[in-house]
MDTraj code that builds the backbone (N, CA, C; nanometers):
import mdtraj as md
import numpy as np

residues = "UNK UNK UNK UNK UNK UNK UNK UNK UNK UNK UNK UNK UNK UNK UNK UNK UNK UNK UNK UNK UNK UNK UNK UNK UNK UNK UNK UNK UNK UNK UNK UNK UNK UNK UNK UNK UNK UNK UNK UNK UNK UNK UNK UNK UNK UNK UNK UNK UNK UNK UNK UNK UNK UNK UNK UNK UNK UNK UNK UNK UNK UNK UNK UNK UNK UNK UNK UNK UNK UNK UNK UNK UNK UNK UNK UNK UNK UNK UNK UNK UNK UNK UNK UNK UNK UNK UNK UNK UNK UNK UNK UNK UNK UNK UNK UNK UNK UNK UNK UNK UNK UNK UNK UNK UNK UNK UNK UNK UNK UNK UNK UNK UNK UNK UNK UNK".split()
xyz = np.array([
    [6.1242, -1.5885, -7.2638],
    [6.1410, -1.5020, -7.1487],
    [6.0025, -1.4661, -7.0959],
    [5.9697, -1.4516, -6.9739],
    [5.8383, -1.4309, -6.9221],
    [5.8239, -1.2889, -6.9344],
    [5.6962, -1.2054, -6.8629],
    [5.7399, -1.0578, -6.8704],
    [5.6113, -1.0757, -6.7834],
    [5.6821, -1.0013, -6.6320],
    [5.5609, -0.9221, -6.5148],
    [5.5320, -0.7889, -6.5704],
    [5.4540, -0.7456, -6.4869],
    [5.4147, -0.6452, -6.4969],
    [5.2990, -0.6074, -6.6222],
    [5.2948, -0.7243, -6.7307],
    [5.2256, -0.6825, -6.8422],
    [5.1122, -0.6056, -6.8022],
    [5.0194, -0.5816, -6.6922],
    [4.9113, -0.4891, -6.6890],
    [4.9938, -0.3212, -6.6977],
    [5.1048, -0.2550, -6.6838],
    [5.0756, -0.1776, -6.7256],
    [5.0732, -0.1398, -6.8930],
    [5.1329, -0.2645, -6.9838],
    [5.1332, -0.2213, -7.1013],
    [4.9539, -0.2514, -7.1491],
    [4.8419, -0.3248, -7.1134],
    [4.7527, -0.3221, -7.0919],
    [4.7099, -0.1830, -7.1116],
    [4.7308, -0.1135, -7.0030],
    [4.6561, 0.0209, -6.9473],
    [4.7225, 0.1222, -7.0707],
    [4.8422, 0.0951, -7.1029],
    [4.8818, 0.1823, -7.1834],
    [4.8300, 0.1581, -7.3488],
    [4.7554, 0.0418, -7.3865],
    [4.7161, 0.0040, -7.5204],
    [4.5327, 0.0731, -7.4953],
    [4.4965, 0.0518, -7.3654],
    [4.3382, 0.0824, -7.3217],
    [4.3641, 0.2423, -7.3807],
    [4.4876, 0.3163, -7.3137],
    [4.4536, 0.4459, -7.3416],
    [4.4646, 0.4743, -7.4931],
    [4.4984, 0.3476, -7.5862],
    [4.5347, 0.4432, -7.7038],
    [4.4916, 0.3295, -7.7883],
    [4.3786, 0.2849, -7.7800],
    [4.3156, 0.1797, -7.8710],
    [4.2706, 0.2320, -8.0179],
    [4.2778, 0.3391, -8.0355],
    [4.2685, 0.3710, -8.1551],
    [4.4317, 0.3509, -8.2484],
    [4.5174, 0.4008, -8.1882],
    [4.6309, 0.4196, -8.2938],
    [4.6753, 0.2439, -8.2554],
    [4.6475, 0.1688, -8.4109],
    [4.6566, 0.0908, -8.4595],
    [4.7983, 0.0281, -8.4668],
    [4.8881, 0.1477, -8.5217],
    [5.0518, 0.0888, -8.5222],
    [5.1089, 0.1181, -8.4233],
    [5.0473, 0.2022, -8.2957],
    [5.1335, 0.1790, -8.1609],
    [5.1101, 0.0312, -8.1051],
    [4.9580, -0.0043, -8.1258],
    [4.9137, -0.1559, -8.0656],
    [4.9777, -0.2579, -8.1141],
    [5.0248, -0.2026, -8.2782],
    [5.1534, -0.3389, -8.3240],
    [5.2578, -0.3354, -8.2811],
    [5.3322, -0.2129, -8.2518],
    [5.4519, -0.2235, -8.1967],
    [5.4339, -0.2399, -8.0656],
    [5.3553, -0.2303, -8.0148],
    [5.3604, -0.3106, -7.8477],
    [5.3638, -0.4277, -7.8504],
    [5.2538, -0.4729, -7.9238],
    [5.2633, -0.6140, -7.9634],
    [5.3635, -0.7043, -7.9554],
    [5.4038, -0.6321, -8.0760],
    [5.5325, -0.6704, -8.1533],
    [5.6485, -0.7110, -8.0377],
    [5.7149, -0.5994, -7.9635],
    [5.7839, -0.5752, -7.8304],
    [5.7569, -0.6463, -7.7513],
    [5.6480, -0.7285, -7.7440],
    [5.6179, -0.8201, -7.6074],
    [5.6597, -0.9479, -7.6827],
    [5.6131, -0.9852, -7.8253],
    [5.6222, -1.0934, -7.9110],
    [5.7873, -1.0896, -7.9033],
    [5.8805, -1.0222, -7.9520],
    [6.0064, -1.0117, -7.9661],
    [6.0947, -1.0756, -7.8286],
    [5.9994, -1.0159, -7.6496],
    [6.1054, -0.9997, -7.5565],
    [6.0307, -1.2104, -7.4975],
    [5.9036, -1.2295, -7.5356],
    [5.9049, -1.3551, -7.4951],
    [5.9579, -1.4484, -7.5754],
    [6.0084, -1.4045, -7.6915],
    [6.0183, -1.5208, -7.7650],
    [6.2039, -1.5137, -7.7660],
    [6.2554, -1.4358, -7.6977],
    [6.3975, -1.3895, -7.6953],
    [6.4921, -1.4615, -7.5980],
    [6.6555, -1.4942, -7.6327],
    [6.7288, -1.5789, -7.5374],
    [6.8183, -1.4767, -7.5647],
    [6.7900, -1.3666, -7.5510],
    [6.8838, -1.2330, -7.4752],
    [7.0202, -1.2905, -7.4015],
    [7.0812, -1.2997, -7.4869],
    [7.2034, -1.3091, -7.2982],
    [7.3343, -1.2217, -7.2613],
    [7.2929, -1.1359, -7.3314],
    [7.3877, -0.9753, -7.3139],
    [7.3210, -0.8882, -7.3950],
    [7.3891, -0.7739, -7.2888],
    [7.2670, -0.6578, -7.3416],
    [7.3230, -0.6243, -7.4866],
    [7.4569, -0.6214, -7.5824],
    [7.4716, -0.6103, -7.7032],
    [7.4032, -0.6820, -7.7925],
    [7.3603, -0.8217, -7.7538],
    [7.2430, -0.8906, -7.8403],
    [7.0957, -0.8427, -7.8432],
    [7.0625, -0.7443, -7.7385],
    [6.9682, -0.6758, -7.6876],
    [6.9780, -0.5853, -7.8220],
    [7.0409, -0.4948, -7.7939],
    [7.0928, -0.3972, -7.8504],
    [7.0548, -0.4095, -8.0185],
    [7.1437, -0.5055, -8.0425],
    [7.1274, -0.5259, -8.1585],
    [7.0197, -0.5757, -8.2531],
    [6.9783, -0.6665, -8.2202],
    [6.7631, -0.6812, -8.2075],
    [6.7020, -0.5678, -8.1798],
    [6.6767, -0.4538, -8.1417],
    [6.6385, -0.3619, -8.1017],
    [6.7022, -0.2589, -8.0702],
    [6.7327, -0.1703, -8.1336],
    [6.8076, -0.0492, -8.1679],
    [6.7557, 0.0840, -8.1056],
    [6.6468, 0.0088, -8.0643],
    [6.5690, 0.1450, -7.9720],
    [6.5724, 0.1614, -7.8595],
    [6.6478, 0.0149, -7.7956],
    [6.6797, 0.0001, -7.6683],
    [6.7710, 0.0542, -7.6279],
    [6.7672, 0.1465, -7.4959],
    [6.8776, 0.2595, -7.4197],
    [6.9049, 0.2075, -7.3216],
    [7.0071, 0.1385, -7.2623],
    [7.0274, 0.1121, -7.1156],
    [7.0647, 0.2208, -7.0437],
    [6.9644, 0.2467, -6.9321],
    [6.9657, 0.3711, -6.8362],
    [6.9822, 0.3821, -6.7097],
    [6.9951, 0.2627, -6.6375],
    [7.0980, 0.2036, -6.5553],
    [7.1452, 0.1017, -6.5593],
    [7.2667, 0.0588, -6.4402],
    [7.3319, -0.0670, -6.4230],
    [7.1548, -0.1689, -6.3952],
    [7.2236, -0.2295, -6.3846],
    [7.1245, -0.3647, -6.3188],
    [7.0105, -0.3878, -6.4618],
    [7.0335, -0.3709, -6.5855],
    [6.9389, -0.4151, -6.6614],
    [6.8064, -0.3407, -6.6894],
    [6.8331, -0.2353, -6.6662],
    [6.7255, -0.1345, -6.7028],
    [6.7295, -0.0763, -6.8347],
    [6.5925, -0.0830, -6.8970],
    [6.6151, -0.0266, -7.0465],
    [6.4928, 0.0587, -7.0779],
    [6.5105, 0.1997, -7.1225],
    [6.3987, 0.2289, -7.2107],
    [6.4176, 0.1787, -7.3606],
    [6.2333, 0.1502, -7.3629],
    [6.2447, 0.1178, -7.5497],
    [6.1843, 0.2272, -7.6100],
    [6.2070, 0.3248, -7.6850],
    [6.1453, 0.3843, -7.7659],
    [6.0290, 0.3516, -7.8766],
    [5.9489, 0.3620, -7.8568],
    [5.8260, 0.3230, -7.9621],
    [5.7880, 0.4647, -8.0555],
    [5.8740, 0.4575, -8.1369],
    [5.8618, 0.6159, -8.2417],
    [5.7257, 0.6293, -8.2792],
    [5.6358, 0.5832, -8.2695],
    [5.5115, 0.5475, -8.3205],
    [5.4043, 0.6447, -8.1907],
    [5.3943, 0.7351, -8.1929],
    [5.3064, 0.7920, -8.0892],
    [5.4074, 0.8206, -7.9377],
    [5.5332, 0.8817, -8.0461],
    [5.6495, 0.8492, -7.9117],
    [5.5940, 0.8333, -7.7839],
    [5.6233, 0.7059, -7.7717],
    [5.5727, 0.6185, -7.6158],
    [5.7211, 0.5573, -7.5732],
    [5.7385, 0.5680, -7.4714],
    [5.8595, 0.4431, -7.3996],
    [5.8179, 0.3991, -7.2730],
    [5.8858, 0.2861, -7.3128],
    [5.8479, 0.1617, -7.2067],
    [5.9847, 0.1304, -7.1615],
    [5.9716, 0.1700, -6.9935],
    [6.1175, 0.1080, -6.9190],
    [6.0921, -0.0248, -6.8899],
    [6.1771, -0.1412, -6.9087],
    [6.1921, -0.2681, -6.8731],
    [6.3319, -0.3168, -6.8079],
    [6.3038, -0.3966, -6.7228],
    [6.3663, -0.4452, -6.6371],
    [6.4098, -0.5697, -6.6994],
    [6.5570, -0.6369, -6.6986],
    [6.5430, -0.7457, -6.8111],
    [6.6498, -0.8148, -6.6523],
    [6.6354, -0.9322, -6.6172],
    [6.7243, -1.0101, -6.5041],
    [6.7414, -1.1371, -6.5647],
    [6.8675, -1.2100, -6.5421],
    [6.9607, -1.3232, -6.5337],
    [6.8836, -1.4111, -6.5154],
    [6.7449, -1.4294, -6.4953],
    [6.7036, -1.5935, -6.4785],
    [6.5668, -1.5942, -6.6244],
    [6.6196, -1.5201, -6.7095],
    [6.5423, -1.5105, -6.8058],
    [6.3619, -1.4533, -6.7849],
    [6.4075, -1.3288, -6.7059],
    [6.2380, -1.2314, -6.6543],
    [6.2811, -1.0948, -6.6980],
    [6.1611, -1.0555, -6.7411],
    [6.1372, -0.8864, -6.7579],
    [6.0249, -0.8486, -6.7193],
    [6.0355, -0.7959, -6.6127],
    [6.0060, -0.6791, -6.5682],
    [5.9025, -0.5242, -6.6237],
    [5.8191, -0.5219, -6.6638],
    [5.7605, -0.3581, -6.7333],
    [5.7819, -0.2875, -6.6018],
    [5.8582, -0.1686, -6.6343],
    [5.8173, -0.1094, -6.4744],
    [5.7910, 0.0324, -6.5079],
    [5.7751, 0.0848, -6.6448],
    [5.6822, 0.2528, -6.6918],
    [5.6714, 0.2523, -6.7900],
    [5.5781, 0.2862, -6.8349],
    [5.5094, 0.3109, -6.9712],
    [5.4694, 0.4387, -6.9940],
    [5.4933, 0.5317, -7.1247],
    [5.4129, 0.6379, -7.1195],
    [5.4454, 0.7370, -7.2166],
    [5.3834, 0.8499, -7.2853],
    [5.4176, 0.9070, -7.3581],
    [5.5754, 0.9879, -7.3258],
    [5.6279, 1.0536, -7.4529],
    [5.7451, 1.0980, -7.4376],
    [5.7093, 1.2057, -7.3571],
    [5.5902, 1.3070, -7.3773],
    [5.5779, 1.4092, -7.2788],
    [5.6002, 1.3254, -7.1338],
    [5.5424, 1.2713, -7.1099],
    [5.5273, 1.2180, -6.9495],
    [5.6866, 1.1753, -6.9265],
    [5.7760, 1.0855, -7.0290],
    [5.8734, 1.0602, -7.0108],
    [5.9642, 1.2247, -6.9849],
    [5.9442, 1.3158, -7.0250],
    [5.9967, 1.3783, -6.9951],
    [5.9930, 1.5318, -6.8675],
    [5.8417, 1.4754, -6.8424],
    [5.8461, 1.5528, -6.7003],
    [5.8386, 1.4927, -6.5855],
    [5.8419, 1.2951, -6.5889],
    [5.8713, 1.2307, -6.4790],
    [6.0212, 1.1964, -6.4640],
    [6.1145, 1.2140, -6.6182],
    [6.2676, 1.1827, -6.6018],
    [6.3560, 1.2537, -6.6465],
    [6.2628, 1.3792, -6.7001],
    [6.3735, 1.5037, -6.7541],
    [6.4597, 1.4741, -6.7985],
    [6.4389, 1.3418, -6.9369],
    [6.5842, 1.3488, -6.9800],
    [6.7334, 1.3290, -6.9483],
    [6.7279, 1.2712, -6.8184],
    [6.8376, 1.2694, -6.7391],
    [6.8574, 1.1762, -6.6776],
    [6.9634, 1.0583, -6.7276],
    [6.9920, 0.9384, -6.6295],
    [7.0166, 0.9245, -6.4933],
    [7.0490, 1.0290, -6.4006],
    [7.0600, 1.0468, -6.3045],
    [6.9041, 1.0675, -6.2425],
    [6.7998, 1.1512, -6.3114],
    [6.7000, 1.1206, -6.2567],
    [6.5842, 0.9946, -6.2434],
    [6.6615, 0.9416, -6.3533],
    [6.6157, 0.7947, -6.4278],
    [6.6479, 0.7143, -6.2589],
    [6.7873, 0.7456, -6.2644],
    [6.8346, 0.6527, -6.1464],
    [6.7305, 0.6890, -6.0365],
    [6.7578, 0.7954, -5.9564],
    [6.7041, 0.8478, -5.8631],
    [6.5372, 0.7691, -5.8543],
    [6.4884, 0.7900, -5.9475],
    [6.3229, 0.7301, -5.9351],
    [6.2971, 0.5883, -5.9211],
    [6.4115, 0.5009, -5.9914],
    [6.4403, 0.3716, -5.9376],
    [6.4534, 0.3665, -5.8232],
    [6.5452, 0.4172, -5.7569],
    [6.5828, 0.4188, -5.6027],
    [6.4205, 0.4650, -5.5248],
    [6.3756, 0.5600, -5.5496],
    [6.2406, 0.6067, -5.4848],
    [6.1427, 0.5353, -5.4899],
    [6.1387, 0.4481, -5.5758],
    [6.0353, 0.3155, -5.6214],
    [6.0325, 0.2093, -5.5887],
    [6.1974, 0.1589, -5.5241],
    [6.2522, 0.0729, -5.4751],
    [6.2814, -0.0150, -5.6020],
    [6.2916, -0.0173, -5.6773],
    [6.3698, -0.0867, -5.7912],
    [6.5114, -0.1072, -5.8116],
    [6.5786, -0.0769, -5.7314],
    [6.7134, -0.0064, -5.7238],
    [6.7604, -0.0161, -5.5516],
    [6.8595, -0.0691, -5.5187],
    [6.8711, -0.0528, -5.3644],
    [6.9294, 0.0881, -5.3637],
    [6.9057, 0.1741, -5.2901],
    [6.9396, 0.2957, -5.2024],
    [7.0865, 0.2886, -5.1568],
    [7.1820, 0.3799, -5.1963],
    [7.3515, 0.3619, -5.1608],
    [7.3952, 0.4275, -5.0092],
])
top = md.Topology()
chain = top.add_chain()
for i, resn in enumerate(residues, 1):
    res = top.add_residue(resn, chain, resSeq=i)
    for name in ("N", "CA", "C"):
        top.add_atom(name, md.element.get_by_symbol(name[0]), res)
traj = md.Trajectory(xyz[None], top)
């Protein structure tokens, strides 16, 4: 599977080049989603248990317990993913409050998401 966007997981390893086992589990997470023939999100799921689908259309946060960080990814039908936020759980939680509806909403504002 390919994966765009990799510069922001980049920016997010720059900010935290010291903690060693967040840089493996990023790693790791990029190693896992290119080397993956995903073809429903329960096989998703099940490979990765940290994965939350948080809207329709293939949107997932992954939890990285490790310096709680999550990374939303975009996963689409022609075998592409997408990074489209990265960031600590604080940030996850004053850019999405915890709330799939605001999850949605910021897709839509970002244009990730068509507008209803």
């Amino acid at each position: 599977m390919n994966i765009a966007n990799k510069n922001i997981l980049a920016k997010l390893i720059r900010k935290n080049q010291g903690n060693i086992r967040l840089l493996k589990a990023v790693k790791q997470l990029i190693k896992e989603i290119e080397e993956s023939s995903w073809s429903t999100p329960h096989e998703l799921v099940e490979k990765r248990p940290d994965a939350d689908c948080v809207s329709s259309g293939g949107f997932y946060f992954f939890n990285i317990n490790i310096h709680r960080t999550l990374i939303l990814i975009e996963f689409e039908e022609n075998s592409e993913a997408t990074i489209v936020w990265a960031g600590s759980h604080d940030s996850y939680e004053l850019i999405f409050k915890n709330n799939r509806n605001v999850i949605r909403k910021w897709l839509k504002d970002n244009n990730w998401i068509k507008k209803e």
